[in-house]
VEXDO-765380 format. One line per field, with one value per residue (C-alpha): residue in one letter; x, y, z. Coordinates in pm, whole numbers. Example, Ala and Ser with C-alpha at 12.3 -4.5 7.8 and 13.67 -1.06 7.14 Angstrom:
! residues 2
resn <- [A, S]
px <- [1230, 1367]
py <- [-450, -106]
pz <- [780, 714]
***
This chain:
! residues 409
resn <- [X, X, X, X, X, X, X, X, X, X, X, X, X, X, X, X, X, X, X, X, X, X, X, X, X, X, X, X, X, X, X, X, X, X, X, X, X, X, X, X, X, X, X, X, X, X, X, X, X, X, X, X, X, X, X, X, X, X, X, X, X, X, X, X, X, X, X, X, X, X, X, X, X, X, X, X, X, X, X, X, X, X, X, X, X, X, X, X, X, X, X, X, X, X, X, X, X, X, X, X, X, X, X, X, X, X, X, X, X, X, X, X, X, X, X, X, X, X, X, X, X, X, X, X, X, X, X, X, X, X, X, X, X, X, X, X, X, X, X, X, X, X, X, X, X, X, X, X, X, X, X, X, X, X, X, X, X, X, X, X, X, X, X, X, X, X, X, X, X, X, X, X, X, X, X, X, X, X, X, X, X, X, X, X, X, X, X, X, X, X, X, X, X, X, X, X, X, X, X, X, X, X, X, X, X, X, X, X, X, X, X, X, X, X, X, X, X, X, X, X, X, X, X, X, X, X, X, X, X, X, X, X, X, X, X, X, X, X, X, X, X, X, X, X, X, X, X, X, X, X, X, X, X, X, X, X, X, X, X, X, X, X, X, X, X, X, X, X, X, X, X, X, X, X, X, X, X, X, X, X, X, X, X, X, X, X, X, X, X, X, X, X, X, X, X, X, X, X, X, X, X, X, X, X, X, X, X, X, X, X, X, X, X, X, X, X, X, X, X, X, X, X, X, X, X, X, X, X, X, X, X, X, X, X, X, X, X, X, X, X, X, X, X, X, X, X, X, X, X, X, X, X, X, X, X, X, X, X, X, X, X, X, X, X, X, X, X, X, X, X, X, X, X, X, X, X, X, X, X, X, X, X, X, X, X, X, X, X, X, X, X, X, X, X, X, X, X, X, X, X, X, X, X, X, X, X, X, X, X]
px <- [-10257, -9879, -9623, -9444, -9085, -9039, -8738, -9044, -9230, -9004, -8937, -9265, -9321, -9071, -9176, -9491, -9405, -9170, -9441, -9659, -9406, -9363, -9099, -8892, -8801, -8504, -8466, -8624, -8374, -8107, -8243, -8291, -7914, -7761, -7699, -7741, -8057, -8129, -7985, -8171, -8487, -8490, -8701, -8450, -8152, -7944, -7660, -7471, -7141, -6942, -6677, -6459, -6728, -7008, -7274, -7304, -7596, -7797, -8088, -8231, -7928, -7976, -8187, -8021, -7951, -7799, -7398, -7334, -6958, -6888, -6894, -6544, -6444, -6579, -6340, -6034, -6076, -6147, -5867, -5602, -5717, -5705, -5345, -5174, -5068, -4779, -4906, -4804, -5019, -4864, -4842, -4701, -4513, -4472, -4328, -4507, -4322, -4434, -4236, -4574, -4558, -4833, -4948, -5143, -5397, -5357, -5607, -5318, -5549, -5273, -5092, -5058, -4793, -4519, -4552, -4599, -4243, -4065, -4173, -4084, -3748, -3741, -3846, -3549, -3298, -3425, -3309, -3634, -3534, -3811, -4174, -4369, -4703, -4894, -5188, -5316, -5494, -5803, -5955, -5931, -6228, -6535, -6584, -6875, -6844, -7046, -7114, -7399, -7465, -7208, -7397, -7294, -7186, -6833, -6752, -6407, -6575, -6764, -6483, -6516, -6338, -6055, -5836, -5556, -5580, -5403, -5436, -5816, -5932, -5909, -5782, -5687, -5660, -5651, -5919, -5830, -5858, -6004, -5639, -5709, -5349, -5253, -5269, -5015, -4667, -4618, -4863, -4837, -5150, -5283, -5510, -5833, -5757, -5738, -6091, -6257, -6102, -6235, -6629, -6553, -6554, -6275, -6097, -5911, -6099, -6040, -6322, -6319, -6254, -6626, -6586, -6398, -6221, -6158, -5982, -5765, -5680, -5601, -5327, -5204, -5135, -4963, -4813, -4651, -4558, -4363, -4158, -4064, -3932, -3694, -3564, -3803, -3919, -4286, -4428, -4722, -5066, -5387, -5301, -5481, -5679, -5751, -5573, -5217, -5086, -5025, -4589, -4571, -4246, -4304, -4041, -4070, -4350, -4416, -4424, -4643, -4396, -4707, -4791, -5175, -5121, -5112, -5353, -5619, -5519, -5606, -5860, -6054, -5951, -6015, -6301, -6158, -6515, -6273, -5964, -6265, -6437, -6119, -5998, -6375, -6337, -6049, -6191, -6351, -6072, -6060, -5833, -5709, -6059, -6304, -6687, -6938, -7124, -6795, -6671, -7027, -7006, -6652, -6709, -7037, -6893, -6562, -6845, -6977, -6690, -6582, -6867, -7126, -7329, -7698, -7959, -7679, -7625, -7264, -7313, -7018, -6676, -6692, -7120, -7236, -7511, -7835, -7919, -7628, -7747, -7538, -7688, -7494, -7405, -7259, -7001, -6905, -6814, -6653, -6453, -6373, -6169, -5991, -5908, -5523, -5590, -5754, -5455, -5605, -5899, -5847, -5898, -6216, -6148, -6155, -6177, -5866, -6049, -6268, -6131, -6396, -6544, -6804, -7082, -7342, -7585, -7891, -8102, -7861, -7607, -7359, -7036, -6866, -6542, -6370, -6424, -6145, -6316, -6041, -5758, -5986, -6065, -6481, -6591, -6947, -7205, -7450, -7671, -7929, -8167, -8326, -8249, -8061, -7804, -7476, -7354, -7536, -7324, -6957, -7168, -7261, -6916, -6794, -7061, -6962, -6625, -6674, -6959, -6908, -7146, -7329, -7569, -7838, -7945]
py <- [11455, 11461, 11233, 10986, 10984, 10588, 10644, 10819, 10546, 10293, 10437, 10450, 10056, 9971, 10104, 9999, 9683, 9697, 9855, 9542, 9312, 9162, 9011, 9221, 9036, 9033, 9339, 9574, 9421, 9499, 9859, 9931, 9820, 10022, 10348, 10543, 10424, 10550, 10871, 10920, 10818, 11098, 11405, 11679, 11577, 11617, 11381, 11480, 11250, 11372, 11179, 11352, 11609, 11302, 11290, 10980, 11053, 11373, 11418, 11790, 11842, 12242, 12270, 12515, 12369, 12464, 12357, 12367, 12293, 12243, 12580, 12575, 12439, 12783, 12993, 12729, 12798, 13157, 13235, 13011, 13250, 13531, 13464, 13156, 12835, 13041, 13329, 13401, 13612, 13940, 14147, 14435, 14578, 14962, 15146, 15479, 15800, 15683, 15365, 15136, 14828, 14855, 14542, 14554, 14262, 14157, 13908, 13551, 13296, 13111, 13363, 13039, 13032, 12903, 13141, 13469, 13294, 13335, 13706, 13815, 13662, 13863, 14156, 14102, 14049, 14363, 14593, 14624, 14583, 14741, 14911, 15078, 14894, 14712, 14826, 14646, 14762, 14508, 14733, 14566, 14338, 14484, 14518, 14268, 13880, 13742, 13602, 13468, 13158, 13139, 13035, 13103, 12831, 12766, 12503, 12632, 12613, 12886, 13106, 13531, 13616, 13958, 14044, 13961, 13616, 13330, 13019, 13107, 13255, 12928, 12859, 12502, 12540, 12241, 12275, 12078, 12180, 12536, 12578, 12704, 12639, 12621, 12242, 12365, 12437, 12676, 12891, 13055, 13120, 13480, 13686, 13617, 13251, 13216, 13455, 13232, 12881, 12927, 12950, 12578, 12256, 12014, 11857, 11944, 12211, 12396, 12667, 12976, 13316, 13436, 13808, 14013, 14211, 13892, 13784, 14069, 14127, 13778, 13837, 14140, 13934, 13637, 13856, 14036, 13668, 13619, 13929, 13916, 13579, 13673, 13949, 14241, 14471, 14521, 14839, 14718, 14863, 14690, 14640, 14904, 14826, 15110, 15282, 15324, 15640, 15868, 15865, 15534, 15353, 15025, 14798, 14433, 14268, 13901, 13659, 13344, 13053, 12868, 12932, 12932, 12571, 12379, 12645, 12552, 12148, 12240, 12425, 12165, 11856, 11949, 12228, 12488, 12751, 13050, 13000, 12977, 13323, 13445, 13437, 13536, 13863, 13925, 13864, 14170, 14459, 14764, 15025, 14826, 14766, 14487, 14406, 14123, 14315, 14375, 14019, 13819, 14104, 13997, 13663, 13608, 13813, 13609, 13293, 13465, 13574, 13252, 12996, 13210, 13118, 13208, 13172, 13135, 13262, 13295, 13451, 13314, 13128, 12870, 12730, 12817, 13037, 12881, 13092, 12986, 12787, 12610, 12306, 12009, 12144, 12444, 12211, 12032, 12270, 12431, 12026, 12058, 12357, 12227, 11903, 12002, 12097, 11758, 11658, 11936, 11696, 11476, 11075, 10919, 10671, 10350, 10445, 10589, 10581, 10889, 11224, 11461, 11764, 11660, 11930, 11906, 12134, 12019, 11834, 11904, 11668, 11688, 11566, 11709, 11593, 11324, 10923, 10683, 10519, 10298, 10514, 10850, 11106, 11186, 11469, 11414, 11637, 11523, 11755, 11627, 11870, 11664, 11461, 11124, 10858, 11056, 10784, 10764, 10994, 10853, 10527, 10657, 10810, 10501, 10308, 10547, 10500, 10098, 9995, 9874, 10069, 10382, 10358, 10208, 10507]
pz <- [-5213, -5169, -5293, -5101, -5125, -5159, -4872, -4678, -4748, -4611, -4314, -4221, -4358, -4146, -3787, -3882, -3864, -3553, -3373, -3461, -3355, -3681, -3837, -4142, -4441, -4583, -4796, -4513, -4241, -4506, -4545, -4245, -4124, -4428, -4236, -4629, -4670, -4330, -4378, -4696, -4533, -4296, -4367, -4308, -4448, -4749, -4878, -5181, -5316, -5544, -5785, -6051, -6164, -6129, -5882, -5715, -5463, -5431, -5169, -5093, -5215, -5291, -4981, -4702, -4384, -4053, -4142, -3728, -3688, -4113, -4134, -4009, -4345, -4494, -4251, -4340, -4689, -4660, -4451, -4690, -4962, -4771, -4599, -4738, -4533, -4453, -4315, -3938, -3710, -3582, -3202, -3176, -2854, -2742, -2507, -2382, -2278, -1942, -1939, -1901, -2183, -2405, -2662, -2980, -3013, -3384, -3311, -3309, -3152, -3036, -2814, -2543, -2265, -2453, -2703, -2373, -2288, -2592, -2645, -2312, -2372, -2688, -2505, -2291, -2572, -2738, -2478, -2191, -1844, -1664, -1710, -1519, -1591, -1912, -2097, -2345, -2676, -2819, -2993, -3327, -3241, -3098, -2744, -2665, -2509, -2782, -3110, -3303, -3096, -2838, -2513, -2156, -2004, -1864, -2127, -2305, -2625, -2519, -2460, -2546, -2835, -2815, -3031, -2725, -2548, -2376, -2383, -2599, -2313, -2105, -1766, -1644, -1274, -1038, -712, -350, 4, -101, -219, -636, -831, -1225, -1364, -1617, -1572, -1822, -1683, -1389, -1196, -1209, -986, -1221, -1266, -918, -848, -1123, -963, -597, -714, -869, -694, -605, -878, -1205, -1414, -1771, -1788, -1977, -1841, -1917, -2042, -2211, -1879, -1727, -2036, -2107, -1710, -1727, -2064, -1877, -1536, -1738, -1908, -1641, -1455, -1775, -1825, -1430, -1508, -1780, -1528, -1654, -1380, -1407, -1177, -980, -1069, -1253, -1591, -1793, -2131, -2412, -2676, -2729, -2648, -2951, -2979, -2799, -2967, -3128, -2991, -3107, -3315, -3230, -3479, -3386, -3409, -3596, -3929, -4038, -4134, -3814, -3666, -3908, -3893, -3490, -3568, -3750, -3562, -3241, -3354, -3144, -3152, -3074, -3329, -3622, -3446, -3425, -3795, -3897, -3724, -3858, -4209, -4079, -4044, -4223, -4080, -3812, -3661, -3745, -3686, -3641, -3929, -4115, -4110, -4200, -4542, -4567, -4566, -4760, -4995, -5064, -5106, -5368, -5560, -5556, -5550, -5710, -5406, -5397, -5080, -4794, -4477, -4288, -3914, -3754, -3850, -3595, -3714, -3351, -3516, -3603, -3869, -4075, -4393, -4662, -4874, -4985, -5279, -5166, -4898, -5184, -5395, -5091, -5066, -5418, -5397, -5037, -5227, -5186, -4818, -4672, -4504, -4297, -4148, -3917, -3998, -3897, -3527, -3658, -4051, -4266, -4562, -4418, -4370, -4296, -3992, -3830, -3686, -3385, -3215, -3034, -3331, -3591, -3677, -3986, -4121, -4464, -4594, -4844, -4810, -5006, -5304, -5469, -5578, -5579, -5269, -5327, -5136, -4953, -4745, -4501, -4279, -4076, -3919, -3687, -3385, -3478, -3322, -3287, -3503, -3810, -3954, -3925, -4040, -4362, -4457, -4359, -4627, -4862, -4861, -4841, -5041, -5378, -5573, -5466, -5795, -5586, -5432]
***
């Protein structure tokens, strides 16, 4: 016969006796409202607290779970080591023999409208006045729409990934009278904004632009709005996508006014799915070209090197992928090393004494980070692999960061 976990077992005490209608005593009321216990109770979940080289708490704690959206504190600290908080991303400008404007995608996933503005203006300043067309060069990141997980529906988090984008491959277009116009400003609308805005329905609208040729005719067009407005002639003609032609002269090289630092603070606060896929390919590049294939080796490899990591799996930067597995352990070794970055994470609502990234997919719920325990920072991990309240989890961090002793469990 099996053993009982005693948390098992009082689980299954306890909706025992709800289901008979009969009263809980004390202690099992208590349990049952102390959202660790309940976390602990569950049968696919692990928990692991960590304080000063001590563990506080460890349940399944070595057992590999789906991370979901905590794997985003993987590509954070991966792409610090790789770059350095400093590190700005890079687009480079050329003009062919034919006079058409040609851009190299470095991959800079935050190429938005404000930052289209400023390098047309540089454009300007550096001597162009006129081109005959603009072709644009992606090829650093593979040609498909997808990656491990991404699904196709027209939330923005489910935005392609190229190595060239605006705005992450997101419109925000405003719908009324049939009439399709941009609900920003700063961005004027395009031809593809406006084909993708009249199959929507009244009202105000970010979606994302669905494929990879939308997305990159979509850069091209904006791109072109902005160079006519800082008095740059652009020849009319489709915007053409491929290589740069051999003895094109590079011109300018853009500069993203945002270091990696507030990109990854972004990143992880607002758990932007295409900045995380975006850095993760470019984990990948070798030779100016990068791969799915190229960037999980990358990647999993860097893990290893550093952690020592056994019986993992990284398929995507962002935690989309389902077959992704980390354990408890693994995060908080992960937390131990991003100690000096956890300014990073955003504060829990309602809780300053919890800084941590939460993670969700359908049955999976998680939430990794540090809780305040007196004067210390202690890093936690909790994956649950199983449907639960949404709740429970900013609950327990918020136990574990208020409760005065954790040696109970």
């Amino acid at each position: 016969m099996r053993a009982v976990c005693p948390t098992h077992l009082l689980s299954l005490l306890l909706g025992c006796l709800l289901l008979l209608g009969l009263p809980l005593s004390p202690g099992a009321a208590h349990a049952q409202a102390d959202p660790i216990a309940s976390a602990l109770a569950l049968a696919n979940a692990s928990l692991q607290v960590q304080a000063r080289g001590r563990t506080l708490i460890a349940r399944q704690a070595d057992q590999p779970m789906i991370p979901a959206s905590t794997m985003k504190l993987v590509t954070a600290l991966a792409a610090i080591d790789r770059w350095g908080l400093d590190h700005r991303f890079a687009t480079r400008f050329y003009r062919a023999a034919d006079g058409r404007l040609w851009v190299r995608g470095g991959g800079d996933p935050y190429l938005v409208s404000e930052e289209l503005t400023a390098i047309a203006s540089a454009l300007r300043q550096a001597g162009l006045r006129t081109v005959t067309g603009i072709g644009l060069d992606d090829s650093l990141f593979p040609p498909v729409d997808g990656i491990s997980g991404r699904s196709a529906g027209g939330n923005p988090y489910n935005a392609p990934v190229t190595a060239l984008a605006a705005n992450f491959n997101t419109v925000n277009l405003a719908v009324a009278g049939g009439a399709v116009r941009s609900a920003e400003a700063q961005t004027p609308l395009t031809a593809t904004a406006r084909r993708i805005g009249q199959g929507l329905a009244q009202g105000n609208h970010r979606v994302h632009l669905q494929h990879r040729d939308n997305a990159l005719r979509h850069f091209g067009e904006l791109l072109g709005d902005k160079l006519q407005a800082a008095s740059i002639a652009v020849g009319s003609g489709e915007v053409q996508i491929g290589r740069i032609p051999a003895g094109a002269e590079l011109i300018y090289t853009h500069r993203n006014s945002r270091t990696l630092e507030p990109i990854l603070g972004d990143m992880l606060k607002y758990s932007t799915n295409f900045v995380a896929n975006s850095l993760f390919l470019m984990f990948g590049e070798h030779n100016g070209q990068s791969s799915l294939a190229a960037a999980q080796r990358w990647t999993e490899d860097w893990a290893r090197r550093r952690f020592g990591w056994q019986n993992f799996r990284i398929e995507d930067g962002a935690g989309l992928s389902r077959g992704n597995r980390l354990s408890a352990r693994q995060l908080i070794e992960l937390l131990e090393a991003f100690a000096p970055y956890r300014g990073l994470l955003a504060e829990q609502a309602g809780d300053p004494a919890v800084r941590a990234k939460t993670g969700t997919l359908t049955g999976v719920s998680t939430y990794a980070g540090y809780v305040r325990r007196g004067n210390d920072w202690v890093p936690f991990a909790l994956l649950i692999n199983q449907a639960v309240d949404g709740g429970l989890r900013q609950r327990v961090a918020s136990a574990l960061a208020h409760s005065p002793s954790l040696g109970r469990y």
